[in-house]
C-alpha positions as CSV (number, residue, x, y, z in Angstrom):
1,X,-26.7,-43.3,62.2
2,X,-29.6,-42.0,59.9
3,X,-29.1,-38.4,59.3
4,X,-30.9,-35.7,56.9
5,X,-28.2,-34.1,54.5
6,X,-28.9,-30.3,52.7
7,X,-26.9,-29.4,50.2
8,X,-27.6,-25.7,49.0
9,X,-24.1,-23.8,48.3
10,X,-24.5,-23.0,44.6
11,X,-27.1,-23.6,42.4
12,X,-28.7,-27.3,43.0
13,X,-31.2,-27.7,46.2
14,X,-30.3,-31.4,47.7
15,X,-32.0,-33.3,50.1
16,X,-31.0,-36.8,51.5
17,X,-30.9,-39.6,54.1
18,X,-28.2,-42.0,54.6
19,X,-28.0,-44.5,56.7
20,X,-24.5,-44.8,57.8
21,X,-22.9,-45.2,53.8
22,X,-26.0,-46.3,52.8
23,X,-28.3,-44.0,50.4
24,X,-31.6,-44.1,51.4
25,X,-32.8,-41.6,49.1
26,X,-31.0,-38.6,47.1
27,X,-33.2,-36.0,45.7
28,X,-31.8,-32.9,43.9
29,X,-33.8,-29.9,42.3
30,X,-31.5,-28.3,39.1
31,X,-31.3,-24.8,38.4
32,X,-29.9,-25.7,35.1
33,X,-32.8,-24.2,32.8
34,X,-32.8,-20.7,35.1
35,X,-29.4,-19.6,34.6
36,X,-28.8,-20.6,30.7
37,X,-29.6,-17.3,29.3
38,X,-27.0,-16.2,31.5
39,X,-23.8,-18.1,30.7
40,X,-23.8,-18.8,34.4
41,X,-25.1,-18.4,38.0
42,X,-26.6,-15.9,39.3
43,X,-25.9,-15.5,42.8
44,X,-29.5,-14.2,43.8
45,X,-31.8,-16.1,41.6
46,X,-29.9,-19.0,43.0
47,X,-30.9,-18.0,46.7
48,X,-34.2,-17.6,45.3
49,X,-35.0,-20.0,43.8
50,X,-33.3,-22.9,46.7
51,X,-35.9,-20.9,48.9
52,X,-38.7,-21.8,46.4
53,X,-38.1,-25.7,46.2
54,X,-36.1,-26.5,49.1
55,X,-39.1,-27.4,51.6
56,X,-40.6,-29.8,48.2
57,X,-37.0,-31.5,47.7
58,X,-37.0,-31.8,51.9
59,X,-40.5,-33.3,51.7
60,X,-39.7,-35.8,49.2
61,X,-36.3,-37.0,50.3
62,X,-38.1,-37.8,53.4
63,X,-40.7,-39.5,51.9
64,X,-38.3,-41.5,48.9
65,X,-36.1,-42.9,52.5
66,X,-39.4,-43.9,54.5
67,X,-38.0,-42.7,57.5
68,X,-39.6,-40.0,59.3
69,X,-38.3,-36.7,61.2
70,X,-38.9,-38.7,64.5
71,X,-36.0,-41.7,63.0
72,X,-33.1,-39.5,62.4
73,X,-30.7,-38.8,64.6
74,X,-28.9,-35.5,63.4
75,X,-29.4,-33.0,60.5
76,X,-26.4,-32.7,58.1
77,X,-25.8,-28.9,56.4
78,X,-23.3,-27.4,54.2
79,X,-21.9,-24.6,55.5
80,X,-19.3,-24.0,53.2
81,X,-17.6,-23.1,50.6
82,X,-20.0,-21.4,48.2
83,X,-22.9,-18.8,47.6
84,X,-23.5,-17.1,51.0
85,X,-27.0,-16.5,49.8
86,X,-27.5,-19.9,48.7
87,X,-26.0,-21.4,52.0
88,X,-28.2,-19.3,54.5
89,X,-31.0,-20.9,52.9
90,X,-29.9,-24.6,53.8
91,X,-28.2,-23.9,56.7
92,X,-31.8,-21.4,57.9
93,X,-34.2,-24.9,57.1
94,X,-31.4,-27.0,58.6
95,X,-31.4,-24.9,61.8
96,X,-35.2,-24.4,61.7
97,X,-35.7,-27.9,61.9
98,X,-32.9,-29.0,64.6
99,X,-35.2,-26.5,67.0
100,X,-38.3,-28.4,66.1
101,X,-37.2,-31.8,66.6
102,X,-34.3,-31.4,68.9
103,X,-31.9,-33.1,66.7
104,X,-28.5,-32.1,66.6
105,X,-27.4,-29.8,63.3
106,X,-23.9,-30.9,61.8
107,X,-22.1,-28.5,59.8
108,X,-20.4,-30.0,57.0
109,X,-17.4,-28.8,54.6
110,X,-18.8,-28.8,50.7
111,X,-15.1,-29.9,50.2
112,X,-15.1,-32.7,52.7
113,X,-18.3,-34.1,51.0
114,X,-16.9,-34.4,47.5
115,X,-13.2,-35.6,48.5
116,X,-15.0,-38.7,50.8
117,X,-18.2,-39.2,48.0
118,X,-16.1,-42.2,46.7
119,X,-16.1,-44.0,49.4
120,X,-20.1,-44.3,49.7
121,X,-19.7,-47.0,47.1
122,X,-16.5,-48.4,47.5
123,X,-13.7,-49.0,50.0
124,X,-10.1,-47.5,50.0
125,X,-7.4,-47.8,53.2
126,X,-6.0,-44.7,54.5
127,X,-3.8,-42.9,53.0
128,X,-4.9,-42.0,49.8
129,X,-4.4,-39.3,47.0
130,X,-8.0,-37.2,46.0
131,X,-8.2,-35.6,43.2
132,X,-11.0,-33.1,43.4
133,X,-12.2,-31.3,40.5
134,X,-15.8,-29.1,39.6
135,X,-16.5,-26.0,38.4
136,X,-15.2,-24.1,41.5
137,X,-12.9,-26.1,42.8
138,X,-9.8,-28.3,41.2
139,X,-7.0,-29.4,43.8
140,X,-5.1,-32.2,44.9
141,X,-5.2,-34.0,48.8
142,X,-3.3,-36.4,50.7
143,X,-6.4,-37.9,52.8
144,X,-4.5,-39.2,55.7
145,X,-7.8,-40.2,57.2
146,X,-11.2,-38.5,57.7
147,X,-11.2,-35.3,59.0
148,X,-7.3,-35.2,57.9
149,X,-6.5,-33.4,54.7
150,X,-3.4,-32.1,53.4
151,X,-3.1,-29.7,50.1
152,X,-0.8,-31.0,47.8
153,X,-2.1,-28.9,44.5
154,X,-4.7,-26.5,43.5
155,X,-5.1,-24.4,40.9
156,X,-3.7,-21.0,40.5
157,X,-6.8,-19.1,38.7
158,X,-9.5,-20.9,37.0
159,X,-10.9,-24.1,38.3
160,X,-11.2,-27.1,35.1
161,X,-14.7,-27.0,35.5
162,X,-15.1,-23.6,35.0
163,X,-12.8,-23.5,31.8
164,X,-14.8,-26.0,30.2
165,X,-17.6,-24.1,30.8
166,X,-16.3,-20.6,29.5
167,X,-14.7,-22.8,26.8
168,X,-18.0,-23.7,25.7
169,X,-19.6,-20.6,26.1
170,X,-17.0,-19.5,23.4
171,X,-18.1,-21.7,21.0
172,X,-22.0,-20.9,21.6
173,X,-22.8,-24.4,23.0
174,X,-24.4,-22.8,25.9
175,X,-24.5,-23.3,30.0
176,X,-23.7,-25.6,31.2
177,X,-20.7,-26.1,29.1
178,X,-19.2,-29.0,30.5
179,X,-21.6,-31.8,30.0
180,X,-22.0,-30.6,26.1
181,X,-18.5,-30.4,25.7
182,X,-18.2,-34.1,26.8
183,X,-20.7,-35.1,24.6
184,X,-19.3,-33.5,21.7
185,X,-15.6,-34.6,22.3
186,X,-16.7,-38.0,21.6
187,X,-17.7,-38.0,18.5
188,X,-14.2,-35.3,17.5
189,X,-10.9,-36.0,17.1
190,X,-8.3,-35.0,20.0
191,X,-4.8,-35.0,17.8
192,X,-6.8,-32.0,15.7
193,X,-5.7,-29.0,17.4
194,X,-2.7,-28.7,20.1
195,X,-3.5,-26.5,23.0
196,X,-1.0,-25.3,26.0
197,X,-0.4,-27.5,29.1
198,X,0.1,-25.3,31.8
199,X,2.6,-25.4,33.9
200,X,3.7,-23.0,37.1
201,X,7.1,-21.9,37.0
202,X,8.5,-23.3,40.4
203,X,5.9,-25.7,41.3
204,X,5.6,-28.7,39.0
205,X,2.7,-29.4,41.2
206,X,0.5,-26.3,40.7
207,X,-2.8,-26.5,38.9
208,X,-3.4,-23.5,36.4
209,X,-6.5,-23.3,33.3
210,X,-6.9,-19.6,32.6
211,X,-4.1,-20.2,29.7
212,X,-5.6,-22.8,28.0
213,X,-8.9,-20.7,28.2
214,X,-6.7,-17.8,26.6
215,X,-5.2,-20.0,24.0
216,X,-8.7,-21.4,23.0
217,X,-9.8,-17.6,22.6
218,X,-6.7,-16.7,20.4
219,X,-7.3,-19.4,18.1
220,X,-10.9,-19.0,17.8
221,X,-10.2,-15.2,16.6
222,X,-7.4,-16.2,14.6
223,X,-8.9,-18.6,12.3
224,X,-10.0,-17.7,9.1
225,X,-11.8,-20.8,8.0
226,X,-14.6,-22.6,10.0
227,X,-13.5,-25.1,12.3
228,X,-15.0,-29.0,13.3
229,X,-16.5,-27.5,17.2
230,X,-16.3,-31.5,18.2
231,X,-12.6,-31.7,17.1
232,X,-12.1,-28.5,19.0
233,X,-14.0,-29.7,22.2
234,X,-11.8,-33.5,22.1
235,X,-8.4,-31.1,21.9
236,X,-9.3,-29.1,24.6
237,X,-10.4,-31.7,26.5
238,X,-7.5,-33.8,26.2
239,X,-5.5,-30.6,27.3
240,X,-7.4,-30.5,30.6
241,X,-7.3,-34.2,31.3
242,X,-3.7,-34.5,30.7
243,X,-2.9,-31.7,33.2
244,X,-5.0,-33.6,35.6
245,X,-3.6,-36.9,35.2
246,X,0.3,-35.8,35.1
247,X,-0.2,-33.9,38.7
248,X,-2.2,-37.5,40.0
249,X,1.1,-39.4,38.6
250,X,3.3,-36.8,40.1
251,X,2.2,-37.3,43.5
252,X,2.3,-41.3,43.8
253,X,5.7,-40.6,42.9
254,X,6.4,-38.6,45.4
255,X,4.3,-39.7,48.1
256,X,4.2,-43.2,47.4
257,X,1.1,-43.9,47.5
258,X,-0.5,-46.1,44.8
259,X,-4.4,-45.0,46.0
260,X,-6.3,-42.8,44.6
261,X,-9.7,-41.3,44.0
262,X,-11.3,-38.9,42.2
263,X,-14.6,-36.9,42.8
264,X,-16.4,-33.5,42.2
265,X,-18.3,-32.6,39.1
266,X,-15.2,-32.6,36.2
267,X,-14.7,-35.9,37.7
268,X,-18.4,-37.3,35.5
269,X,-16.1,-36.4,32.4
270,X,-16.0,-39.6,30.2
271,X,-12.4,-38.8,28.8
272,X,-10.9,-38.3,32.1
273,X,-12.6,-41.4,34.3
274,X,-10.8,-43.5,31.2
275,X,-7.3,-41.9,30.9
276,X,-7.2,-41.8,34.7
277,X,-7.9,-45.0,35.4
278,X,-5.2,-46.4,32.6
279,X,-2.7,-44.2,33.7
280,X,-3.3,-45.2,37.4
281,X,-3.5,-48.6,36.7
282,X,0.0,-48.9,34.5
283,X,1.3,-47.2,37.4
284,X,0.9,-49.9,39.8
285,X,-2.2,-48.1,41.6
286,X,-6.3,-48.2,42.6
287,X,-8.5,-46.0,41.5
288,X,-11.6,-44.9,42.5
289,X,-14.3,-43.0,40.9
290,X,-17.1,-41.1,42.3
291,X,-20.4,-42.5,41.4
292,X,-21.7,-40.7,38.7
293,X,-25.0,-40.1,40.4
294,X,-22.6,-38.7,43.4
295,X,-20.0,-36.3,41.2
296,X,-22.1,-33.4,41.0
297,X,-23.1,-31.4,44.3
298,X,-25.8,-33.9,46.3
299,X,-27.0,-34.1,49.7
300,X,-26.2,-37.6,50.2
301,X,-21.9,-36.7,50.2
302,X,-23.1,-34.1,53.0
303,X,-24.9,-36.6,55.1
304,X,-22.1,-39.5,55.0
305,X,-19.3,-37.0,55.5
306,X,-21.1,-36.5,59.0
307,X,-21.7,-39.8,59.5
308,X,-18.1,-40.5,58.9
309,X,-16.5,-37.9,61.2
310,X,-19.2,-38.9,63.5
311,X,-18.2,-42.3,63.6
312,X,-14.4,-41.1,64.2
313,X,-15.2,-39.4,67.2
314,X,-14.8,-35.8,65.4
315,X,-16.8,-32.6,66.1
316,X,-19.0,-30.9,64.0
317,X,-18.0,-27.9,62.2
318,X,-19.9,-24.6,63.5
319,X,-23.0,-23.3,61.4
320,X,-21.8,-20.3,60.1
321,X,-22.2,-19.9,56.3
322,X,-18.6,-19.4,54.9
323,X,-18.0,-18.8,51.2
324,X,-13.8,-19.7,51.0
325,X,-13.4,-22.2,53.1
326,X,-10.4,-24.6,52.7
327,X,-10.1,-27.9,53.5
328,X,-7.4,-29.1,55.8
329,X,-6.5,-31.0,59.1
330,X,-9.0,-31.2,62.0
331,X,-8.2,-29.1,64.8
């Protein structure tokens, strides 16, 4: 199958075509430089600005793939999770165009797209552990096949993405936080400073950030001297990816099962993609990474997901834009 993906649920307008797993082009408009000077998104300039480039990115992913309208045979949308602003913009074009060409419009979970992104570029047998962590999202899936999701851990508050982000914004390195913070970690020293690993009374399992955020505040108010920001970004870091990596381990234990893969945004994280696949790997496991080009929100996750559940005989999900929308079994 060749089908058109859209991507549009928070801040980066993505167009793609995929044939089957294969990329035929991947084209994705940043919004990067129009939300800085606010520490974050903005909901509405978001919607704005996907309305502003979306038809360009279109336009050129078609023309990168050399396939035209007329060779496709369905369009691939996110319809959720995310900005419901930003989503009615793909899901409008997406829609738009299905009525013009007569091809059929696939609604796609934002979720789905990340958790199968690994296997564009690799193979894994079913069942296998995904680890799924961005700036909205962190939690942990048994992917009993596609289509077939079951929640093993998520966080409680604040996704890791997002508390390296308002980490950085603490320490003025601006928006987005997470990439600088990686950069900076690597040239700092992780045993500097000891920060809290979180864990949930009750549920060894659970996911929570908002502490270590909180701890990283207190100590920033507390000190009296200046302090080395790399050394500061490498300790916090290590705090997240430890967190991350002890749930992974946790549930080959108890599931027993030795494959894994991680995806989403967090997952581009140098630290992490190294202690994870050690960690994995001394346990006895596989690991696979998300592409780097593919951790961050893209089009091309959206098309394959279709593809995939296509190919499996499952239906598409309905085009309503949805901004919490979990990811779980088929019905």
């Amino acid at each position: 199958m060749r089908i058109l993906g859209l991507e549009t649920s928070c801040d980066d307008t993505s167009a793609a075509v995929v044939s089957d797993r294969a990329i035929l082009s991947n084209v994705t408009a940043s919004q990067d430089e129009l939300h800085a000077p606010y520490g974050g998104v903005v909901p509405e300039l978001a919607a704005r600005r996907h309305l502003e480039c979306v038809q360009r990115v279109l336009a050129r992913a078609l023309h990168e793939s050399g396939v035209g309208v007329g060779d496709l045979d369905a369009i691939a949308v996110t319809r959720g999770p995310g900005l419901v602003g930003s989503l009615l913009v793909g899901l409008s074009v997406a829609q738009g165009l299905g009525l013009r060409s007569g091809l059929p419009v696939l609604g796609v979970n934002h979720l789905e797209g990340h958790v199968l992104s690994p296997l564009l570029e690799a193979r894994l047998d079913f069942p296998f552990l995904s680890l799924l962590v961005s700036g909205g999202h962190t939690a942990l899936y048994r992917v009993n096949a596609v289509g077939s999701y079951d929640e093993l851990a998520s966080t409680r508050d604040d996704a890791a993405g997002e508390a390296f982000d308002k980490a950085a914004k603490m320490l003025g390195l601006g928006y987005p936080g997470g990439r600088v913070m990686d950069k900076l970690a690597r040239e700092g020293d992780a045993s500097s400073y000891r920060f809290p690993r979180a864990r949930v009374r009750g549920d060894a399992m659970a996911l929570s950030f908002s502490g270590l955020k909180t701890a990283l505040w207190e100590f920033l108010r507390q000190r009296d001297s200046p302090v080395r920001v790399a050394d500061v970004c490498a300790s916090f870091e290590e705090a997240v990816v430890d967190v991350l990596v002890d749930r992974v381990l946790r549930a080959m234990h108890t599931t027993g099962i030795p494959r894994v893969a991680v995806a989403g945004g967090v997952s581009a994280n140098r630290r992490l993609r190294a202690v994870m696949s050690e960690a994995v790997t001394h346990a006895c496991g596989t690991l696979v990474l998300a592409p780097m080009r593919l951790c961050t929100d893209n089009a091309a996750m959206i098309a394959a997901a279709a593809a995939m559940r296509s190919a499996c005989g499952l239906p598409s999900e309905d085009l309503r834009a949805v901004s919490r929308l979990p990811l779980g079994r088929a019905a």
